[in-house]
C-alpha positions in Angstrom: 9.7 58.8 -8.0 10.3 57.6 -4.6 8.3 59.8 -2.0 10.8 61.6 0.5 8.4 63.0 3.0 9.8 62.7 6.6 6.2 63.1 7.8 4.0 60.5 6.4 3.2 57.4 8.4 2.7 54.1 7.0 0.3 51.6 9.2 0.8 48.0 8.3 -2.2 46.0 9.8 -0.8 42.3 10.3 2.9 40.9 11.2 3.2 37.8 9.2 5.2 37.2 5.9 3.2 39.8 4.1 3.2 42.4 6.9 6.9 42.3 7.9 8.0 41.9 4.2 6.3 44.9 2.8 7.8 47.1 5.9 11.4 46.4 5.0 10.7 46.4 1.6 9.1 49.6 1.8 12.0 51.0 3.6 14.2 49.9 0.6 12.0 51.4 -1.9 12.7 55.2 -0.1 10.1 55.7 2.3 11.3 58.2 4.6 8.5 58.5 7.0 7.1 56.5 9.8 6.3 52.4 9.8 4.3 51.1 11.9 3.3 47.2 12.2 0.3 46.4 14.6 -0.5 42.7 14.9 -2.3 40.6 17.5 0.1 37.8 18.1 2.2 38.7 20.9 5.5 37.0 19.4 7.7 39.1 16.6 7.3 38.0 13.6 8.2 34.4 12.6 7.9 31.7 9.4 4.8 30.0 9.5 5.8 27.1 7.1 8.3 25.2 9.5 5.2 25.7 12.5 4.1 22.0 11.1 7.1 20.6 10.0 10.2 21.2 11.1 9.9 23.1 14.7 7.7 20.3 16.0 10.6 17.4 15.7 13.0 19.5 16.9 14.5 21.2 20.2 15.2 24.6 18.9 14.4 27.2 20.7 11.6 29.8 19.0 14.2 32.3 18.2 15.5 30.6 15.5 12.0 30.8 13.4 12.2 34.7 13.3 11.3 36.3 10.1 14.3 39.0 10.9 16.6 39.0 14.0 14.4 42.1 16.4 17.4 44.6 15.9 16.6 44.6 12.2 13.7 46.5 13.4 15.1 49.0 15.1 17.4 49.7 12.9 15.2 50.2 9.4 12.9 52.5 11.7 9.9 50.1 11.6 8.2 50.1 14.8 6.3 47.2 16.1 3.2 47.0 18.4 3.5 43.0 18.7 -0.2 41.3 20.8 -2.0 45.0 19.6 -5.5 44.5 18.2 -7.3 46.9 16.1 -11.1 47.3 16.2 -11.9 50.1 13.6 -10.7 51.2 10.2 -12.3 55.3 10.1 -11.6 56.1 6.3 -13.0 59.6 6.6 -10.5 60.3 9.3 -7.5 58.4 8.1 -6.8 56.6 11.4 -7.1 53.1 13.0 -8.8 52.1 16.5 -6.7 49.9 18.7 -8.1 47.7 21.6 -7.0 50.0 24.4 -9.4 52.8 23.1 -6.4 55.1 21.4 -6.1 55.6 17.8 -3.8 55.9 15.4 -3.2 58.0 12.2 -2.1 56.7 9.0 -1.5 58.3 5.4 -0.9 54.7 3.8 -2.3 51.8 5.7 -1.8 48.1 4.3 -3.8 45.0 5.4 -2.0 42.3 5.5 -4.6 40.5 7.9 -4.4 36.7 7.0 -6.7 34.0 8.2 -7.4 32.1 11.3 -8.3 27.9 11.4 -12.0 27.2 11.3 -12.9 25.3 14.5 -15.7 23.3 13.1 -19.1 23.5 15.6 -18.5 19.8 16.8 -20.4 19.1 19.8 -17.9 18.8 22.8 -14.5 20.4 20.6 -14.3 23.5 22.9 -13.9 21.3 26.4 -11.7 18.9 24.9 -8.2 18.1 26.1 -5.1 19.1 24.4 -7.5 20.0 21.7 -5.2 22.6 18.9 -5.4 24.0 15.7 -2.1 24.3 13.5 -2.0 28.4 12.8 0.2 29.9 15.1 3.7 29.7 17.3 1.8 29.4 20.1 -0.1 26.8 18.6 2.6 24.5 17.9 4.5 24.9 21.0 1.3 24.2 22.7 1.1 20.7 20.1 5.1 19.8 21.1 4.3 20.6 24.8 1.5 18.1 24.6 3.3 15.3 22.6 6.3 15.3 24.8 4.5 15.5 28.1 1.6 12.7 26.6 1.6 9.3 28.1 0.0 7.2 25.2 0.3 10.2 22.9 -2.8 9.0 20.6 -3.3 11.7 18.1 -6.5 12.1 16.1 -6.1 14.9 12.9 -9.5 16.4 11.5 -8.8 17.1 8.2 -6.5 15.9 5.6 -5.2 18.9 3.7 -1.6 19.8 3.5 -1.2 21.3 7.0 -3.6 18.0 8.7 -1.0 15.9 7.1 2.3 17.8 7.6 1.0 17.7 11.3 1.1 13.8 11.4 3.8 13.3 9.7 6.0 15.4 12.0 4.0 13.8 15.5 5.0 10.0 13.7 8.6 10.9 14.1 7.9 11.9 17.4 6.7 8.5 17.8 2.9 9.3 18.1 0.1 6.9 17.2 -1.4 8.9 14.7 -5.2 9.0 13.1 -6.2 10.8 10.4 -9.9 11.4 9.9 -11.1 13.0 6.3 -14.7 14.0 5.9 -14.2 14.0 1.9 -13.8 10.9 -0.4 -10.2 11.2 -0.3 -7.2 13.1 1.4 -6.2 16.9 -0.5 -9.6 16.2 -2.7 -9.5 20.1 -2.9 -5.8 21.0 -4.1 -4.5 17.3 -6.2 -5.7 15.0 -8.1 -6.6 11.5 -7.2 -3.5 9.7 -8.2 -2.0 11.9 -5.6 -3.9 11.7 -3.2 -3.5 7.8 -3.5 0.4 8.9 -3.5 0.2 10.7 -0.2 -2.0 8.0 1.2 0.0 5.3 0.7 3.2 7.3 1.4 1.3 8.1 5.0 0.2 4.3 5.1 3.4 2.9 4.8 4.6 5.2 8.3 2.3 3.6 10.0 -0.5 6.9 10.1 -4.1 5.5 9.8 -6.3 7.3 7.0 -9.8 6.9 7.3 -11.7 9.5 4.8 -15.2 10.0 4.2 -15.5 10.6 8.3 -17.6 13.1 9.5 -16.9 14.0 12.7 -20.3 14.1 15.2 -18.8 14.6 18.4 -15.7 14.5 21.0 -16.6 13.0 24.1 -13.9 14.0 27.2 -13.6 11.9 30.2 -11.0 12.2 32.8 -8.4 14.1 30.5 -9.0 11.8 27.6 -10.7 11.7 24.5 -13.2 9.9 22.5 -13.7 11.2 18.7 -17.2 10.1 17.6 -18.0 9.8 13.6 -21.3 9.9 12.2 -20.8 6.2 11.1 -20.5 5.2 14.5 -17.0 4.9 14.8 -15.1 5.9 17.5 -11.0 7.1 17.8 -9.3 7.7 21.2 -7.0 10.7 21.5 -4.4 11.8 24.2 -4.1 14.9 21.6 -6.7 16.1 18.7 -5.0 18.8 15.9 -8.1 20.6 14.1 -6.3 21.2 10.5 -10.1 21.7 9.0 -9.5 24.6 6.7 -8.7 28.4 7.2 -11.2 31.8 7.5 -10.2 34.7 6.0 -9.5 38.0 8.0 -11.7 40.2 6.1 -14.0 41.6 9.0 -12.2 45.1 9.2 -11.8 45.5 5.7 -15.6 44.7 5.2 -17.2 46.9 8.2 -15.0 49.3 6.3 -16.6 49.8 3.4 -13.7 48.1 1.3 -14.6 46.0 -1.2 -14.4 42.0 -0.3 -15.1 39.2 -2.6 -13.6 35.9 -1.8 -11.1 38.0 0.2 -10.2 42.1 -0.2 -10.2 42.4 -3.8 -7.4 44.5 -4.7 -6.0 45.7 -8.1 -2.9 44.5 -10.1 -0.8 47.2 -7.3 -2.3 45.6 -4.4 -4.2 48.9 -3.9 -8.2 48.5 -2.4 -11.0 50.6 -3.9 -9.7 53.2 -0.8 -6.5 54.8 -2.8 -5.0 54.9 0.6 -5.4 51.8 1.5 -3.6 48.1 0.1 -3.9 44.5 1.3 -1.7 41.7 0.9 -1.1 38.0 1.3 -3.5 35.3 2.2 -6.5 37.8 2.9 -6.1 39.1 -0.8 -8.6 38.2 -4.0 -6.0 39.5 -7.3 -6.4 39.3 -10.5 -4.2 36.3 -12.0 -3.1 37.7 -15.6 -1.7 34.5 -16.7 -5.1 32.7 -15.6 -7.4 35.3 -16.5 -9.1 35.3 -13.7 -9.0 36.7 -10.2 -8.3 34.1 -7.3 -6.6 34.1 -3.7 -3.7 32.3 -2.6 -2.7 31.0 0.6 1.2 30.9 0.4 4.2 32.5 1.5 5.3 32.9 -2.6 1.9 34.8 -3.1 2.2 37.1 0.9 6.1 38.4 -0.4 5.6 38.7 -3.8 2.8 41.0 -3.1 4.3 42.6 -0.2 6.8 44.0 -2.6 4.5 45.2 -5.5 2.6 46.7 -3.0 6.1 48.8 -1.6 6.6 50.2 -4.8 3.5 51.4 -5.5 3.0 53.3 -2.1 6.4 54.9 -3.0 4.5 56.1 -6.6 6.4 54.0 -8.9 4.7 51.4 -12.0 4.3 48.1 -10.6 1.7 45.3 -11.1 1.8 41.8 -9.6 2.1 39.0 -12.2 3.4 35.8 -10.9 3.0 32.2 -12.0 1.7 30.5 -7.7 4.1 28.2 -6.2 3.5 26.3 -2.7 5.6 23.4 -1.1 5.0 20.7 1.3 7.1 18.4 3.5 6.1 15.2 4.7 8.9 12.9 5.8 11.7 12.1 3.1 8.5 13.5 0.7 9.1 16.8 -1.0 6.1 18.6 -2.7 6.7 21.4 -4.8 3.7 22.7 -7.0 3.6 25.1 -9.7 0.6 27.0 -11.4 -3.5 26.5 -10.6 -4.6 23.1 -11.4 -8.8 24.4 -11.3 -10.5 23.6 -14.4 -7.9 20.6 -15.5 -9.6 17.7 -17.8 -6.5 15.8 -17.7 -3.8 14.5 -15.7 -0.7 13.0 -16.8 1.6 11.6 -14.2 5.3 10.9 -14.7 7.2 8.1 -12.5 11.2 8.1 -12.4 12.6 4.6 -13.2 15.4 4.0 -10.7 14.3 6.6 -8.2 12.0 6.1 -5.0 9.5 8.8 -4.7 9.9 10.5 -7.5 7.3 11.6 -9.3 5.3 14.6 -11.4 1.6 14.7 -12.2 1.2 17.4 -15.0 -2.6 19.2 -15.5 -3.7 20.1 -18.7 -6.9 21.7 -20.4 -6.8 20.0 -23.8 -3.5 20.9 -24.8 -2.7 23.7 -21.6 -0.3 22.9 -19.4 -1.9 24.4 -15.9 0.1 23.3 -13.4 2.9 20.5 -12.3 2.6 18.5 -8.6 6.8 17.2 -8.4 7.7 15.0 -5.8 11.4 14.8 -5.1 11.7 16.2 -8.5 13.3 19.6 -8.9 13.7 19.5 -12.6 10.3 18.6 -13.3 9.2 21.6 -10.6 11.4 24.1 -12.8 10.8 23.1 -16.4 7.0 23.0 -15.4 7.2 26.3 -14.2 8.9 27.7 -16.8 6.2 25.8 -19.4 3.6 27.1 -17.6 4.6 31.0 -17.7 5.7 30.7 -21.2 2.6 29.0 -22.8 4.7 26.3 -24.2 2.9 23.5 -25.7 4.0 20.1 -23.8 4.4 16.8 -26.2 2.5 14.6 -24.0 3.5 11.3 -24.9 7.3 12.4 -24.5 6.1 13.5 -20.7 4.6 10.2 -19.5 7.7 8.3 -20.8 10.3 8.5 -18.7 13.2 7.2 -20.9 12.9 10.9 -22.9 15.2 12.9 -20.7 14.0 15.7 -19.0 15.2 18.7 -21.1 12.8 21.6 -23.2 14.0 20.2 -26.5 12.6 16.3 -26.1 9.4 17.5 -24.3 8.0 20.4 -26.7 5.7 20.2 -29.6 7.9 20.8 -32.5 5.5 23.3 -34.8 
């Protein structure tokens, strides 16, 4: 039963995809009472995905990247408090305390808190110039404001995960000379498997983006507005511009000094409700339970913040919910589409797939023994859906069938007859 009350207030703690989603969505499930969204970014809230792809190539304006036009606001009765920062949970009251010293009251409050980028203690990182991370708008406004305005525009990415390497691939089109410098043995060591990693390498390589991996950064020596990145090994990389894409923290400080429990992120049930009745988290800042993998794990991806977001609406409003959804992610990189389905941890094989006829196009499929954990497609929609829909139905994969690609891609020639 959807709760009426005119006089209960909702807090929502973070403005991002989980944040604003679970406001509106709440809205639509029948709450009648107050919403109000406190976050500390000053802009309203926007899509984070495009922040390293498309919006750095292009000359749109910010407006365009907005989550919901700012009358959509106004008009679902959501109230935002946009640059606000709250210091305090106080459970025993039921209220929050914000920055300026005032407080607010809450009957429902949701954390939807995130993460920031880990700035890795290198010697000299905090005086260097033009020296960004790749979280925020005002992050990559700050990274297109530097390319355009940079003379030699020498970049130098730390870190060669998804968002280091969106990153260079949208500064190359901008016709920046770009580095890549990757502390482990090889680039997305923590998220693919080798063969694509090589993929991605090569792909990367063949753009004219230098890779060097097993680099561990020692220093960044400034002089007279430029940069010199110093490696362990010796090396040394010039940069007009340095992007830190190193990793990401999780917001859990507020949650923790709170008394909620945190484990590899707020642990939260399959409602997105805290060990606090009263209180949920969502999104990137979450550790769920995964039914399908029998395991609890945290996501960082827009799929995971909505999907959650909206579980979470329905059980504020009091009705049977439980989040059970098979993780999906994406990633651009030039003509390169990425689309991943499922958890790929625990894998003792990998089987990759390669069109005939088709350039970049691809699928590695994970497996443990004879389970199908999850499917890497590039520019390779079908093999992205029937992977998914393997994966959430348990289906048993014929293995030879999948690595040969003159069996057509269809449910019937790629199954395990019984």
């Amino acid at each position: 039963m959807a709760d009426s009350s005119n006089h209960k207030t909702c807090v929502v703690i973070g403005a991002s995809h989980a944040g604003a989603n679970f406001a509106f969505a709440l809205r639509q499930e029948g709450w009648q009472g107050d919403i109000l969204l406190f976050d500390t970014d000053p802009m309203l809230p926007y899509h984070r995905p495009p922040l390293s792809k498309t919006y750095l190539t292009s000359e749109d304006g910010f407006e365009k990247n907005m989550l919901k036009p700012a009358g959509s606001y106004e008009k679902e009765g959501i109230t935002l408090h946009p640059g606000t920062t709250v210091q305090a949970i106080l459970r025993k009251e039921k209220t929050i305390a914000l920055g300026d010293g005032s407080r607010q009251a809450y009957d429902k409050l949701v954390l939807a808190t995130g993460a920031r980028p880990i700035i890795p203690p290198i010697p000299g990182i905090e005086s260097a110039k033009n020296c960004f991370p790749m979280r925020t708008a005002e992050d990559a406004m700050r990274i297109r404001n530097a390319i355009r305005t940079s003379g030699q525009k020498r970049v130098v990415v730390i870190g060669g995960g998804y968002i280091g390497l969106e990153t260079a691939a949208s500064l190359r089109k901008l016709g920046a000379e770009v580095t890549v410098l990757e502390r482990e043995e090889r680039i997305l060591a923590r998220v693919t498997a080798p063969e694509m990693s090589a993929f991605f390498q090569k792909l990367h390589g063949a753009q004219g983006v230098q890779i060097f991996t097993n680099q561990n950064v020692a220093s960044i020596e400034t002089t007279g507005g430029l940069n010199e990145v110093l490696c362990t090994d010796g090396t040394r990389y010039m940069a007009d511009i340095i992007v830190v894409g190193a990793g990401i923290r999780v917001n859990t400080e507020l949650a923790a000094a709170a008394g909620l429990a945190v484990e590899n992120g707020i642990r939260v049930d399959a409602t997105a409700r805290t060990n606090d009745p009263d209180i949920y988290a969502i999104g990137d800042c979450t550790f769920h339970f995964s039914p399908h993998y029998n395991r609890f794990i945290r996501l960082e991806s827009v799929q995971n913040a909505v999907d959650q977001a909206k579980v979470a609406a329905a059980a504020v409003c009091g009705k049977e919910v439980k989040y059970d959804t098979i993780p999906w992610f994406w990633s651009d990189q030039y003509d390169v589409k990425l689309q991943m389905a499922g958890l790929s941890a625990g894998y003792n094989q990998v089987l990759v797939r390669i069109e005939e006829g088709k350039e970049n196009c691809l699928s590695a499929w994970y497996f443990k023994d004879d389970t199908l954990l999850a499917v890497d497609a590039v520019n390779n929609a079908r093999a992205y859906v029937l992977g998914t829909k393997f994966i959430k139905e348990g289906q048993t994969v014929d293995k030879s069938k999948l690595v040969d690609p003159s069996v057509e891609f269809k449910p019937a020639n790629l199954l395990r007859k019984a």
